[in-house]
N, C-alpha and C positions, 0 to 999 in steps of 0.2 A: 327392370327397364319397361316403361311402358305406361308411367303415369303421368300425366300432364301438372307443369308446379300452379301454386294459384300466385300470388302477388310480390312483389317488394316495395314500401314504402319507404320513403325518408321525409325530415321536415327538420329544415336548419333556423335557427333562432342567434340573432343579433350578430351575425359575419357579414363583412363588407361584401363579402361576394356569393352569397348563398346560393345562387344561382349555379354557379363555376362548384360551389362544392358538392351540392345536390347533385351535381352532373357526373363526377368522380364516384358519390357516393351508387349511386344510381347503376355505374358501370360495375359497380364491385358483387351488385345486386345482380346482374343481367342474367342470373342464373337463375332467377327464379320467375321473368317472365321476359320473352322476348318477340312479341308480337305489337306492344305499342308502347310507347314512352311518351311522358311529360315531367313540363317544370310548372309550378306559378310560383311570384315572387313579389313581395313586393316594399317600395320604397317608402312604408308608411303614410301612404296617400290616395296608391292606384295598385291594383294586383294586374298584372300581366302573365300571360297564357301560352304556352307554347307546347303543343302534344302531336303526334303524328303516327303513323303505322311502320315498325321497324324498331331494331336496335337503336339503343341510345346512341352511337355511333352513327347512326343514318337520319336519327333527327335532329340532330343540335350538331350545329357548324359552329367555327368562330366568331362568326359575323352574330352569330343570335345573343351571344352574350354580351353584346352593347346595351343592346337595348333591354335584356331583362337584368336589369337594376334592382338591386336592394338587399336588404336586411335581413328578412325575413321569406321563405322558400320552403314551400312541398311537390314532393319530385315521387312518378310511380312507374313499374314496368309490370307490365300487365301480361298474367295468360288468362282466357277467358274462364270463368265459370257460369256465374249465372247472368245473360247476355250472349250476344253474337259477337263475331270479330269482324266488327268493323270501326272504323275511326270515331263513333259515334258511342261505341262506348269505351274507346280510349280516354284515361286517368292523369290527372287531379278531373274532377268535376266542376263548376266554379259558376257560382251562380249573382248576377252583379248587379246592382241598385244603385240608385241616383249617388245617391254618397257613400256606398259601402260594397263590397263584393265580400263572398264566402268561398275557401276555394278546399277541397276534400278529396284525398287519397285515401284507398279504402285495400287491405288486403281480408281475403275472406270470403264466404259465404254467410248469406241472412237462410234463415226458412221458414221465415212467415211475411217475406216481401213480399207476395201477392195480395194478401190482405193488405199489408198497410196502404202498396201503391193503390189498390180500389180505394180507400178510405180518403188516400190525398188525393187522388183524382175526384173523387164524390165533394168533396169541401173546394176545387178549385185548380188545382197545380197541374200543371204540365210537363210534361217529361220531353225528352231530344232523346232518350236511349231507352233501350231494354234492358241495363245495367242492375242491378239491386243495388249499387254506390248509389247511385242518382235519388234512389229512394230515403237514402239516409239525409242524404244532402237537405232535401225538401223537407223532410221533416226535422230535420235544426229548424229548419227556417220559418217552416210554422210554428212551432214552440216558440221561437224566441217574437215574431208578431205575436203571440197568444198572452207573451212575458211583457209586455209593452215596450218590447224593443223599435229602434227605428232606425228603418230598411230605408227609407225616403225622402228622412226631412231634409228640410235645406239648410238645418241649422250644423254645419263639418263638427262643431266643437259640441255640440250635442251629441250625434254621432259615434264620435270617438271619447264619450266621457267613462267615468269610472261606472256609472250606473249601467250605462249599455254594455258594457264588458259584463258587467255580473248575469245581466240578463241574457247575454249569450253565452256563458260560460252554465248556466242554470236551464237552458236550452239543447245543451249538450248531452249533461245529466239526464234531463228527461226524456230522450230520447235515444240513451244508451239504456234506458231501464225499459222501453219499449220494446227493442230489437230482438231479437234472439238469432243464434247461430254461433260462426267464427266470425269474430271482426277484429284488426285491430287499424285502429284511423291514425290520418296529422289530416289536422284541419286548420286551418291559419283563419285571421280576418287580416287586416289593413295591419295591425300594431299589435299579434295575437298568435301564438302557436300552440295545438292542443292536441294532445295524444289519449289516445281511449284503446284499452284490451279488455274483450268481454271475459266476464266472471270465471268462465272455464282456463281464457289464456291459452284457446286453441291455436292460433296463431301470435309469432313470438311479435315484441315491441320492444327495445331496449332506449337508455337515455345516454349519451354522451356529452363532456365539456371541454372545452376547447382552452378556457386561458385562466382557470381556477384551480382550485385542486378538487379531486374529485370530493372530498371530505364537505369542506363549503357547500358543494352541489346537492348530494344526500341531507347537508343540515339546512337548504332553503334559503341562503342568504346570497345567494349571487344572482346579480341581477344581470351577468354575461351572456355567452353565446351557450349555445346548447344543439345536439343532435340528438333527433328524436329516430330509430329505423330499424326494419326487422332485423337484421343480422347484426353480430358485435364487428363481422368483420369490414362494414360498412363505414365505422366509427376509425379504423383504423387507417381507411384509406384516404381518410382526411386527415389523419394525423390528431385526432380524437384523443381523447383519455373514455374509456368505459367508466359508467358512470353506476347505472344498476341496471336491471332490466325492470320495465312499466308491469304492478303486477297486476294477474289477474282479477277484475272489477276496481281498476283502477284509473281516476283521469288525470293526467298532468297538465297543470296549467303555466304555464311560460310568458311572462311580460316584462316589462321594465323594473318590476318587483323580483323578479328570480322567479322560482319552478317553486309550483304550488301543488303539494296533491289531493285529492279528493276520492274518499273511498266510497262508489255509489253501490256497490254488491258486495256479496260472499267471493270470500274467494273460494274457487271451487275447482282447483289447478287440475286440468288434462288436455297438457301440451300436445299437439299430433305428434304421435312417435316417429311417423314418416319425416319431421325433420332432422333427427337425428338419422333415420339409415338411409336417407336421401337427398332432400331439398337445401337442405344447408350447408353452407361452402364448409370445409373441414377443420379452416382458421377457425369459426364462429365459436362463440358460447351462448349458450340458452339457455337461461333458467339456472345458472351455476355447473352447467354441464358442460363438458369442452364435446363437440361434436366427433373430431378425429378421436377422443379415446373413450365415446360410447361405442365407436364404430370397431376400433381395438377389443374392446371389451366383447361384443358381440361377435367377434371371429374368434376367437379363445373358449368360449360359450359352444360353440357351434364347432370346436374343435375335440372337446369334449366331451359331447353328443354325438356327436359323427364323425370317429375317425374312419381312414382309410389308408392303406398302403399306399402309398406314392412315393414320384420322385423330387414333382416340384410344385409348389400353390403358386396361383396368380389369380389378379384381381380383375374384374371388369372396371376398364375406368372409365367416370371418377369415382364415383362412389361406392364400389366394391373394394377399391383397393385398400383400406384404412381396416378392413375385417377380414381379408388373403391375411396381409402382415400380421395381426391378431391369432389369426389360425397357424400361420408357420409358427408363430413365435410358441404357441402351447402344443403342439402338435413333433415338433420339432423337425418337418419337413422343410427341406431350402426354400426359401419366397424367390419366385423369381417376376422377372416384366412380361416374359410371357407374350402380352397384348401391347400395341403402340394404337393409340389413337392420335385421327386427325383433327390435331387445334382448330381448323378452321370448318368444321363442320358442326352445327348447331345438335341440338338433341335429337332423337330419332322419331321425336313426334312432333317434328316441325313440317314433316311431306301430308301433303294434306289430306292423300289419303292410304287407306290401309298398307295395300299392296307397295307402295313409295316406300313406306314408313320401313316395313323389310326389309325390300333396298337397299334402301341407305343403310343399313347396317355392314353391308360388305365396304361401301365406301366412306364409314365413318372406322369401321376397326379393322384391324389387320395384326395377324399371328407373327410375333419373332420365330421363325420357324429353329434356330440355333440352341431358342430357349425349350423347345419341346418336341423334337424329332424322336422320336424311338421310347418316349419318358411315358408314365403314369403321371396323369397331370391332374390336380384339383383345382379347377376355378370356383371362384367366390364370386356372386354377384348378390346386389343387395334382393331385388325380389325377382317375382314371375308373374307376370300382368295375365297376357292371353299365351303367352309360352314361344311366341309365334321369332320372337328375337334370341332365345333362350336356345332354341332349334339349330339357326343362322349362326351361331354363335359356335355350338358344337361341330359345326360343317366347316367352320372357317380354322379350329383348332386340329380339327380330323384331317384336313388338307395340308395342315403343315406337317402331320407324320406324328403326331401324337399318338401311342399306343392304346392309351386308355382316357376317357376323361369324365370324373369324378363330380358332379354339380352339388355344389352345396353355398344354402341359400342362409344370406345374414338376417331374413326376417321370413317370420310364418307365412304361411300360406295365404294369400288375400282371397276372401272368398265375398266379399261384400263391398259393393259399390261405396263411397263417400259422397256426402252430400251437405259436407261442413269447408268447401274451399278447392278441393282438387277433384280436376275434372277426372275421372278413372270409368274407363267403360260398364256398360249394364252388367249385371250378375250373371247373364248366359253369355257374354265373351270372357268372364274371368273362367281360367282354363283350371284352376282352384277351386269353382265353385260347383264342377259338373264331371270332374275327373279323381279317380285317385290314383292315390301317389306314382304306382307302379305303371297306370297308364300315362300320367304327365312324363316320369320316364322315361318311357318308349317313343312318343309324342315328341319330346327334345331330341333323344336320340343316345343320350348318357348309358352309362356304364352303370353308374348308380348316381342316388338322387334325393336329398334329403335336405330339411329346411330347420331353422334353429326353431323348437319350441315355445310358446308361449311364458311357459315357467322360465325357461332358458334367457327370453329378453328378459325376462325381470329381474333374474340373476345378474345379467349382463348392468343392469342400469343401479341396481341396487334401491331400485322404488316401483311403485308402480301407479305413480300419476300423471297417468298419458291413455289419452284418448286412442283406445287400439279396435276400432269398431269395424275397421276396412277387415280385422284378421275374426274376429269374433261378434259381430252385427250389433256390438253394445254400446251407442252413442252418448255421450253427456247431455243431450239436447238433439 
């Protein structure tokens, strides 16, 4: 606990109500950024905009879905990374011309945005955010002026011909070859849905179809509806068919022709391993992975590596609990609840500052003291940020009458900052990167204290193509 998530994306193609499903899908997502939401959408004519500061639930009423009409729809829930939080750099992006608008959701981290945005700035462009989305944005849109696209004319049916598709669709490309970082986008025009995950495939992007059989959709011949968005469990909540996931250096293009793809890199797959022992709701799949039984996997792993007498495991929810279960189940300790969490309390790095953020931990979890009075208890939690919740934690379990309690963690030690998408504090608050073991420890307050191995995740996952730079400072980029 302790990491800030970076984005969720979605971008529906050819549903009468994209808008209404982008909004569902979007909810399904709210786990992965809940500081600003938006929709754009549009009826094949005009993109309309609708983004604000809050839950999806706090910015879209009934009444908005009158008026955002159409077809076609990219929908994002933002937590910030690169950028401030403020409404200004709340997502889709959308930038709009006499006959044509562009509108771009972005999950991710760039790290060479400051040079491009000087370059676009030096040739002309202006920016409304401090966003790195906003960067990408702009430069589509020079590439495709550069392509002899037209941003202007008056001619609608010039505009919208087959020729300026390709010129934007080749403006895409050239500027996903530019880029470097995490990214994965939906970017729509007026009659146009286009998804891009960079070559690493650090952050996920999957494809969904609605009224085909998945088979058609993989072979390119349906010219139907499609959902483009980071999690499978997104796809579901529309009532989706999973379709594959977008792979790394990969673009998908979506029109009146069906889903086209376009390979413009290597693929050079390293998924962030944080979404599997974190970010990702537990229904998901990524990458062919089911999220709840990497997270199984990894409690079993870590069961193995470190047992301990006890009487009962329990997990920190949510996402510790999917690697407790893992651990009883190889361990053969009872799994118990242990911890009940409040549904209506958001993540514990929503208080805006430090001191809050600890806080709320007494008023986000609370100990079944029935399930641990007088017992040896091992909780499972997925990591250990600054330790500072991890402590909180032990106090709240100690207070119910727990005898003993056992910390044991489903992923290594994080001893290095990210700088590919999620915001995670500097290297001297990670209590990982300045302590060892026996003092983190003491520090929590445990009994004992031990964290699944690096070899141990790889066992756990049975690969090892995943970006793990936060646990050992080696980034793909």
């Amino acid at each position: 606990m302790g990491f800030r998530d970076e984005c969720g994306v979605v971008g529906i193609y050819g549903a009468e109500n994209a808008a209404a499903l982008s909004y569902f899908a979007l909810t399904s997502l709210q786990h992965r950024g809940q500081e600003s939401a938006g929709i754009a959408v549009s009826d094949g004519n005009k993109i309309k905009l609708r983004k604000d500061m809050g839950l999806v639930s706090d910015v879209f009423k009934q009444g908005h879905f009158e008026t955002l009409n159409g077809n076609i729809a990219v929908g994002h829930v933002r937590y910030a990374t690169a950028g401030g939080r403020t409404i200004d750099n709340a997502q889709p992006f959308m930038n709009s011309f006499k006959n044509g608008s562009i509108a771009l959701a972005h999950n991710g981290q760039l790290v060479n945005h400051t040079k491009l945005r000087e370059m676009l700035e030096d040739h002309g462009s202006t920016f409304s955010s401090s966003s790195d989305s906003e960067v990408i944005l702009k430069l589509i849109v020079r590439k495709y002026i550069e392509n002899g696209g037209h941003l202007g004319t008056p001619n609608e049916e010039e505009n919208n011909s087959e020729l300026n598709q390709q010129r934007f669709v080749e403006a895409v490309v050239q500027t996903a070859k530019l880029i470097s970082g995490s990214f994965a986008l939906c970017i729509m025009t007026e009659n146009m849905l286009i998804g891009v995950r960079d070559p690493n495939g650090i952050r996920p992007l999957c494809i969904g179809g609605f009224d085909t059989p998945a088979s058609q959709a993989l072979n390119h011949r349906d010219g139907g509806q499609f959902i483009l968005t980071s999690e499978s469990c997104a796809i579901d909540s529309v009532n989706g068919r999973f379709v594959r996931d977008v792979e790394p250096g990969e673009i998908v293009v979506i029109n009146k022709d069906g889903l086209r793809s376009i390979k413009y890199a290597e693929d050079k797959k390293r998924t962030c391993i944080f979404e599997y022992v974190y970010f990702a709701r537990p229904d998901s799949v990524i990458d062919g992975i089911s999220v709840q039984e990497a997270r199984y996997r990894m409690g079993e792993v870590l069961a193995e590596e470190s047992p301990v007498d006890a009487d009962v495991v329990i997990g920190v929810p949510d996402s510790g609990l999917g690697a407790a279960q893992g651990y009883a189940r190889a361990s053969g300790v009872p799994y118990g609840m242990g911890i009940i969490k409040n549904k209506y309390i958001g993540r514990t790095f929503i208080a805006p500052t430090q001191k809050e953020r600890e806080n709320m931990v007494f008023v986000k979890l609370n100990a079944i003291r029935s399930d641990l009075e007088g017992k040896r208890v091992i909780v499972i939690d997925d990591s250990i940020v600054r330790g500072t919740t991890s402590r909180r934690l032990v106090q709240i379990l100690r207070r119910a009458g727990a005898k003993e309690v056992h910390f044991r963690v489903s992923s290594p030690q994080v001893k290095f900052p990210c700088h590919l998408g999620i915001d995670t504090p500097s290297k001297n608050e990670l209590i990982s990167s300045n302590h060892e073991l026996e003092e983190i420890r003491k520090e929590i307050g445990a009994d004992s204290l031990a964290f699944i191995s690096l070899e141990g995740m790889k066992k756990a996952f049975g690969a090892d193509s995943f970006c793990k730079g936060c646990f050992n400072g080696e980034y793909p980029v």
